[in-house]
Each structure stands twice: as C-alpha cells, then as structure tokens.
C-alpha positions in Angstrom: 88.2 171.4 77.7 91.7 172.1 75.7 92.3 169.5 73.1 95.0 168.7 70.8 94.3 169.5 67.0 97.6 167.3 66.3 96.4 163.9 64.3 98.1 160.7 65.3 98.6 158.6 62.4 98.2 155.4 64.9 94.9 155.9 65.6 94.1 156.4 62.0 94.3 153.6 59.0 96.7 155.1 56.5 93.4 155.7 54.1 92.0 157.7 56.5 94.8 159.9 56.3 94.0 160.3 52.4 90.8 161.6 53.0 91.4 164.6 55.1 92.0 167.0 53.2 89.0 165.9 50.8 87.0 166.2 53.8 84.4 169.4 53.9 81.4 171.2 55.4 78.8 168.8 55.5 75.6 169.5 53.1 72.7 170.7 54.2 70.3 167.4 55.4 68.1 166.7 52.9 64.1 166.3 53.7 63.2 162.8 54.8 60.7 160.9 52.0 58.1 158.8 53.5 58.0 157.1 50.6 61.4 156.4 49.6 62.8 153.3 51.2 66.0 153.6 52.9 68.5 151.2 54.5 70.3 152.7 57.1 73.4 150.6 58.8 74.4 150.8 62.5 78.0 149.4 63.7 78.5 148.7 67.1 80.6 145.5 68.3 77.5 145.0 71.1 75.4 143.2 68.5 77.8 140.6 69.0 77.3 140.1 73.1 74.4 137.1 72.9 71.3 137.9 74.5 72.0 141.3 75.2 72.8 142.3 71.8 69.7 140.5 70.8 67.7 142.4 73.4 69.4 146.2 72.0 68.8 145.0 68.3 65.5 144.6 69.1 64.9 147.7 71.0 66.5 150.1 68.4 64.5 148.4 65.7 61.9 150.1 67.3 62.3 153.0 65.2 61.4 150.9 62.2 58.0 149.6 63.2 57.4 153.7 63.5 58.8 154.0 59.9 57.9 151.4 57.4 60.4 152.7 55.0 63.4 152.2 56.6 65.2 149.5 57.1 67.9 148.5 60.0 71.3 147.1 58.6 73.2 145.6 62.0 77.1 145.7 61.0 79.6 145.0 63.6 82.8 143.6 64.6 84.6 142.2 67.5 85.3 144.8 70.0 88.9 144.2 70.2 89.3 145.0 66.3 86.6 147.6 66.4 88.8 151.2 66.3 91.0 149.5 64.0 87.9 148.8 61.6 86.1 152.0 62.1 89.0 153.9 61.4 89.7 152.0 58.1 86.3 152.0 57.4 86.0 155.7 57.2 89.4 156.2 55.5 88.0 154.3 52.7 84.6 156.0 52.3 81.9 153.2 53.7 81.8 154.1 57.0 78.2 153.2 58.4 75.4 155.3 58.2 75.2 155.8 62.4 78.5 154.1 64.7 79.1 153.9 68.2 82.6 155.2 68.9 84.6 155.0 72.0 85.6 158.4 73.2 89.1 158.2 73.0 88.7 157.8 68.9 85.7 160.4 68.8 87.7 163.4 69.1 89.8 161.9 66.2 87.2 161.3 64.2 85.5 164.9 65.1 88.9 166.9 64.7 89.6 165.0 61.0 85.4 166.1 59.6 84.2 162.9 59.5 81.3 163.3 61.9 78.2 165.0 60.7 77.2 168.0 63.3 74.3 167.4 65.2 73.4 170.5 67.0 70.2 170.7 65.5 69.0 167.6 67.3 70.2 168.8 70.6 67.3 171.4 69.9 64.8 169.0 69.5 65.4 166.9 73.0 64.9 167.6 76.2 66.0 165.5 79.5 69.7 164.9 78.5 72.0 164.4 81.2 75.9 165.6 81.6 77.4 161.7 79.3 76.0 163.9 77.0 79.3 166.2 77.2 81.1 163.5 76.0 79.8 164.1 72.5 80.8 168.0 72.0 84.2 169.0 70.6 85.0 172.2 70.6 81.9 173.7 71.4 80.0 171.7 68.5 77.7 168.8 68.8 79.0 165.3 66.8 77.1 162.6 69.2 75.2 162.0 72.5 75.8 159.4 75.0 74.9 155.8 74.5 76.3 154.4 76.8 79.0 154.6 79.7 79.9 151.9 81.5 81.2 152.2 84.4 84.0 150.3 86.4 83.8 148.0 89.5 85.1 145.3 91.7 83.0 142.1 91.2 83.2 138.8 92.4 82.0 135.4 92.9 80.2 135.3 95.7 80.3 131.4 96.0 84.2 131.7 95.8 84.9 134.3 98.8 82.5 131.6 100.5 84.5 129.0 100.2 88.0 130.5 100.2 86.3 132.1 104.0 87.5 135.9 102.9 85.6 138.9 102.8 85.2 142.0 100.1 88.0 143.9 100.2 87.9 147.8 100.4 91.6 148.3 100.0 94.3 147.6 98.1 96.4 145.4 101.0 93.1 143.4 101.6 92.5 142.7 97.5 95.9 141.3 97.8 95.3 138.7 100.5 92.0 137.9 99.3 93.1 137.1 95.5 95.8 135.2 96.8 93.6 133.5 99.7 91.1 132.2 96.8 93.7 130.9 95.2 95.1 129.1 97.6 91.6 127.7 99.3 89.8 126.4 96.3 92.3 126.2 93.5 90.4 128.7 91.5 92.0 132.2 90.0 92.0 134.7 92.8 91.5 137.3 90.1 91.8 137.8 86.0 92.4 141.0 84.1 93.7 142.1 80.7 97.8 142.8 80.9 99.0 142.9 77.2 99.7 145.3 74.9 97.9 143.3 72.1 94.7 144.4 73.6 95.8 147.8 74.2 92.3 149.3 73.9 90.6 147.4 76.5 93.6 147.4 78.7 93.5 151.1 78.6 90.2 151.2 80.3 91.1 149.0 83.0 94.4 150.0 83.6 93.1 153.4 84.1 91.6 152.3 87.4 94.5 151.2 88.7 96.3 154.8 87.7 93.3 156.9 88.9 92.9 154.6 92.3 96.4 155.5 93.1 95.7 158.8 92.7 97.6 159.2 89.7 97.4 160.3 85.5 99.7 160.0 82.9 99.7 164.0 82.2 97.8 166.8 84.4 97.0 170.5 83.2 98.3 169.5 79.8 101.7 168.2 81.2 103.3 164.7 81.2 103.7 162.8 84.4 104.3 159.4 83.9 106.6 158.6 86.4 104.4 160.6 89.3 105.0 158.6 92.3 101.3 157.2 92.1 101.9 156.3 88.7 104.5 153.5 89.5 102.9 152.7 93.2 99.4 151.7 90.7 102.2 149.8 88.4 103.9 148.0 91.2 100.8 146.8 92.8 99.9 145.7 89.5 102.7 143.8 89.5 102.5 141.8 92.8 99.0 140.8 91.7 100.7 139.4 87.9 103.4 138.0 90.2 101.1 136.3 92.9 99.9 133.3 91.0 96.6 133.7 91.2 96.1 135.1 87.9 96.0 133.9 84.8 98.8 134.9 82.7 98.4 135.4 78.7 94.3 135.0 78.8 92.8 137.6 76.5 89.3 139.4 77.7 87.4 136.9 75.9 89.0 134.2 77.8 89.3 135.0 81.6 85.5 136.8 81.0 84.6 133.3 80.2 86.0 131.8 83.2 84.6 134.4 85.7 81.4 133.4 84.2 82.2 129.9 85.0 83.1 130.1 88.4 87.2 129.4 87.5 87.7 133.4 88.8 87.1 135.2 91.9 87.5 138.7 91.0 87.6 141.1 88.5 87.5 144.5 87.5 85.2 144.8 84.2 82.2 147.5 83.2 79.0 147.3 84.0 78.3 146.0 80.1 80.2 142.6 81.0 78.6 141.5 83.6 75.0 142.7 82.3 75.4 140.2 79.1 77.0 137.4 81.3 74.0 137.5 83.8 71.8 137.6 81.0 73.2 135.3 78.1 72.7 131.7 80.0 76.2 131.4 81.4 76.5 129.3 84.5 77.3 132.4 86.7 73.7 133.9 87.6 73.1 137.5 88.8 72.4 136.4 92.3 75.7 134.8 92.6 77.7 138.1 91.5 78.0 140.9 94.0 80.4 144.1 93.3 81.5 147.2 95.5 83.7 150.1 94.6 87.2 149.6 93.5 89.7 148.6 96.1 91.6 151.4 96.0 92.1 155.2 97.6 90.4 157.2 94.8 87.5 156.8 92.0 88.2 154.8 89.3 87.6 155.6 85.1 84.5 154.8 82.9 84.1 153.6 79.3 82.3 155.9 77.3 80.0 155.2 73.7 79.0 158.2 71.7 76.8 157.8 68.9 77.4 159.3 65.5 76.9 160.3 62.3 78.8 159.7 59.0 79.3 163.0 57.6 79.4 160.6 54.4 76.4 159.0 54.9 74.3 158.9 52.0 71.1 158.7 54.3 72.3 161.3 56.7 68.5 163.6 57.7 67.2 159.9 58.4 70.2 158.5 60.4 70.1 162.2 62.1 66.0 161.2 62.4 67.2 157.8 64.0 70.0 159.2 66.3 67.3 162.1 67.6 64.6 159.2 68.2 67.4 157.0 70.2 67.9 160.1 72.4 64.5 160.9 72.8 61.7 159.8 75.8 61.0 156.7 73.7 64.4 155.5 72.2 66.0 156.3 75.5 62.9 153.8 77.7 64.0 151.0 74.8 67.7 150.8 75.6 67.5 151.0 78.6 66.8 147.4 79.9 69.9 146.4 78.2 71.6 148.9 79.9 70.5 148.8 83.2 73.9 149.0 85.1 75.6 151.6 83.0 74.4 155.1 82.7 72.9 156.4 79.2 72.1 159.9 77.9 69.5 160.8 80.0 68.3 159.4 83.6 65.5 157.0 82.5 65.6 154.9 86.2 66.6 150.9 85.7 64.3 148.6 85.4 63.0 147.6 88.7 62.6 143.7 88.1 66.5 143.9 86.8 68.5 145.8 89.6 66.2 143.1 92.1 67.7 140.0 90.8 71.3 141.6 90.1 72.0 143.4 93.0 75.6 143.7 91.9 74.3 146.8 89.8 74.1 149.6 92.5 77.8 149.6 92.8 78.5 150.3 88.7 75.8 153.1 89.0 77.0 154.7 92.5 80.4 154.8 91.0 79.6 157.0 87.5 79.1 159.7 90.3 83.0 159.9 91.0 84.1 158.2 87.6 86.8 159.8 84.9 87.2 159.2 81.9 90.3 157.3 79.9 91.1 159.6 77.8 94.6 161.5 78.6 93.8 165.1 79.4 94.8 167.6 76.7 96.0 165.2 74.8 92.9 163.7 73.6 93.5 163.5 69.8 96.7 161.4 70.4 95.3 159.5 73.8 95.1 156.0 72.4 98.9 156.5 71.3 99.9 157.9 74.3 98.3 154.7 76.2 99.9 152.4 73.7 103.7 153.9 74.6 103.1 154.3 78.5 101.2 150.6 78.3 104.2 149.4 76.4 106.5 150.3 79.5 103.8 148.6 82.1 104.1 145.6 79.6 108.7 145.4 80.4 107.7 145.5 83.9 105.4 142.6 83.6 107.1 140.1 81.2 111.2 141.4 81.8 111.1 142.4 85.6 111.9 146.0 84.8 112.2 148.3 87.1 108.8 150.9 87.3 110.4 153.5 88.6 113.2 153.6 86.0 110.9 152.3 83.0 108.3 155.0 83.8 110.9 157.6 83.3 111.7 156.2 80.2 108.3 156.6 79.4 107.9 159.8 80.3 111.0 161.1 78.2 109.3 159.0 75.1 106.5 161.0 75.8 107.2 164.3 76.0 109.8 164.1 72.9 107.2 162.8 70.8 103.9 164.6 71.9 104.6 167.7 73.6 103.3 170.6 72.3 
C-alpha cells in the first residue's frame, strides 16, 4: 500500500509537532526483571462502555495474575475526544505505556516515530489473521489487531412489528421502512451521527453510505469527490435527514441511548455498540435486536483498533511482553467474549452461548469478509483531514440545502489544491 509521508498538522496537537524532530531510533528493549515492580498504563476509551469494559478490563488483567510484578494502570477517555487526547498526549511526552489507536491516526503516529517497532513479537506468535495488516506501515510492524468492528443494519425487532414492515435489503425499501416506523408507532424510523462536531465517528459511518454507493473520495491515489456515487450516497443521505424520522442534532451518545430504549428503529453502528448495549442492562435485550447487511448495492467500511507501543515508554520490553501475551493463544481466548461480534487478530471462534442469545451477531461477522476500511487510499497520513473537508461539504447540504452535486465539486477543488501530491 502507497502512503503519504506528508504530516497533517490537524491530526496532530501543536506539541506533537515539537517532538518530531526529537524523535529517534528506539533503544534496544531492555531485559524484563521479575523482581522489579512495574506499572504499566493501557488507554483505550472502551474501559468506559459499562459491563463490557468491565468484562475486557478483567480479561487483560489476566496477564497480571501471570506476573505478580506488574501492575495494570486503565487510563481512558471518551471516544469522541480520544484522537484529540492521544495525539496531545504524545506531543507532550506521557503518552501511555500500550494505546489502542484507530487506524486512520496510526499511520500518523507510525510515520512521525512515536510507535515502538514490534517485529520481534510477530516472531514469537503464530495464528494471526490478515486485521493484522492493519498494523504494518511501510513494511515494519508498529501493532496488531485488537479489534475491528464491523458495520451493519440493526433494528428493533419489536418496532418493524408494530410499524407491519419488513428488513430492508435496498436502499428504496430502507426509505419506506424508516419512514413507515415513523409514521406507525411514533418512534424514530432511524438515528445516525450527521455533524461535523463528531467528525471521527461520522467518518466511519458515513463511509458506508459512500462505499454502498459504490463510491470513495479518491481511487489510485486520485481525488474523486464528486464521482457520481459520491453525491447519489449524499443525496440519499439527505432524504433520510429530510424525512422526519430522524432525529436531528442527537450526538452518538444520545440516539445510541434511544435505540437501546426502544425510541429507534434502525441504525447503522459497529458490532462494539450493540455488543455493550445487549450486555450492559439496557432495556433493549439481544433477542430483540436482529441485523442484516447494509441496505445498499456494495459492502460497507469497518472500524479498525491497533494496539501499540509508546516508543517513549519507560516500560517498553514489558508492555512489548504485554502486547505479545494479548496476541498470543491465551490473551487472544480472554478478549474474545467481549468481542464476540467483531473480528480480533486471530480467528479464536465466538463464544457459543453469546452468538445463541444474540443472533444479530452473524450479520457483523459475515460482513468483515467484504468490509473496507475508512481510511482514504493513498492519502492515509492526511485521511482524518481529508474526511473533516469532504464531511464539511455533506454538512451545507444538510443544514443550508446545498446543492451535492455543486458542493461536492467544491470539495473536490479544496481537495486537490490542498493535498495533492
């Protein structure tokens, strides 16, 4: 894969910047003491998704009950502020010892040295599946797969019940049925994110809508983001923000809520949403959810965690210790009921008594066989800039009734003035 080696300063706290050219070779690992107690921190916003993020604190904690001397320090942060804090986080010099990170800021964080290389781990497992790309840039090993989430339709199968419509399995039948639901029980046919202010999230699931059309904002390293499938995915996004049956100006945290409630019909959310709802006590059970493939002509995207290494990390042979125990047989059978819907970094099967009381599930991991990723191809360095600009134009359409058409041309000028190589 070609990537960019040009930096975008929005992806990057203006400390980070700073530390570049400080940044070298990592030192050689030092030999782990047995003796010497270490506390080693882990950020990852999941902590933070009730029972589930009880459940995956437990399970990585595993590697502590094998080594007395170490000690787990959980750090997170609210997923919408997470990239913003990571990246500050390491422009100032107290990164975490080990971080999940998002792919579209790994290849930042790879091309700027502040990953520690961790091709001598590769070495060591076995069983690692093709996520597991995901974590090599330029040819050298910075993280494996922790998890990729992939995307879905999902519904409330007690509200297509009593609105008397059936799953849709194309765009023209989505329509009717969001609006049906609506109109039947009084109830939100369907929520999604649609504002710029959660631009990171709305990248993942606008992506579907791009992909499904059968469309990309740039293809063999070339802008296109007023393709014709590009603005057919933006208008259809439009008659759905335009139909009334969606809640207008709800963040993730809100409309999530609601589906969980029974206040939406549909939405199209990774398998990691529905896994916490079903399991965190909400009154939206796994029996009552049931999900398919996206309505739409062609495969959708995926969401995809790497786990790292601070190259700064004062503890770095025993986080690499930690992050080579994750991947391995055991680490990888411990995550993996908390991840039962998603794919991980090797093929460890579900959990039987899970996927039989969510059957919802099969259609999250059916769909990582088709599944892209976000990130905008050969542009990867600068991707969550380039969403935030061609997201920006999405966001006229929506709130100033611009045209798509003539607003995705503007994007596509924007674009290629300011990114092209």
């Amino acid at each position: 894969m070609h990537l960019s080696r040009k930096l975008s300063a929005s992806l990057l706290a203006g400390s980070l910047v700073a530390t570049l050219a400080l940044t070298g070779c990592s030192a050689a690992s030092e030999e782990i003491d047995p003796d010497q107690p270490v506390t080693l921190s882990f950020l990852n916003w999941q902590w933070g998704e009730g029972t589930r993020g009880e459940n995956l604190w437990a399970a990585v904690e595993g590697y502590s009950d094998k080594h007395e001397n170490v000690t787990l320090e959980q750090r997170q942060t609210p997923y919408g502020q997470y990239m913003d804090k990571l990246a500050t986080e390491f422009g100032a010099g107290n990164a975490p010892d080990v971080v999940i990170v998002l792919e579209s800021q790994f290849a930042v964080l790879a091309d700027a040295g502040l990953l520690e290389p961790l091709d001598d781990i590769e070495s060591n497992l076995t069983g690692l599946n093709n996520t597991n790309d995901a974590g090599v840039y330029y040819d050298d090993r910075y993280g494996f797969s922790w998890e990729r989430p992939n995307y879905a339709l999902s519904w409330n199968t007690t509200l297509l019940e009593e609105a008397g419509v059936e799953p849709p399995t194309n765009f023209d039948e989505f329509y009717e049925a969001v609006v049906a639901v609506t109109e039947k029980t009084g109830k939100y046919g369907f929520a999604g994110r649609h504002q710029s202010a959660d631009i990171d999230g709305w990248t993942f699931e606008f992506s579907n809508w791009l992909y499904g059309a059968g469309g990309a904002i740039a293809k063999d390293g070339e802008f296109q983001a007023d393709a014709p499938e590009n603005i057919l995915a933006v208008e259809r996004f439009k008659k759905i923000y335009d139909s009334g049956a969606m809640p207008i100006g709800d963040d993730a945290s809100t409309f999530r809520s609601k589906f969980g409630e029974g206040q939406v019909a549909f939405i199209m959310d990774n398998a990691g949403t529905l896994t916490s709802q079903t399991q965190s006590g909400a009154a939206i059970s796994g029996e009552l959810v049931d999900a398919s493939a996206l309505p739409f002509e062609f495969p959708g995207s995926h969401m995809q965690l790497i786990i790292a290494v601070n190259a700064k990390s004062p503890n770095k042979a025993v986080a690499k210790d930690f992050v080579q125990w994750v991947m391995s047989a055991e680490g990888q059978e411990a995550i993996r009921p908390d991840h039962a819907a998603s794919t991980i970094g090797t093929d460890v099967a579900s959990p039987e008594e899970f996927l039989s009381v969510n059957p919802w599930a099969d259609a999250f991991i059916e769909a990582a066989k088709t599944s892209e990723p976000s990130v905008v191809e050969g542009y990867e360095v600068d991707s969550r800039a380039i969403w935030r600009v061609f997201l920006s134009g999405v966001e006229r359409v929506l709130i100033e009734d611009a045209d798509p058409a003539a607003t995705l041309a503007e994007v596509q000028d924007d674009l290629v003035k300011e990114f092209s190589k």
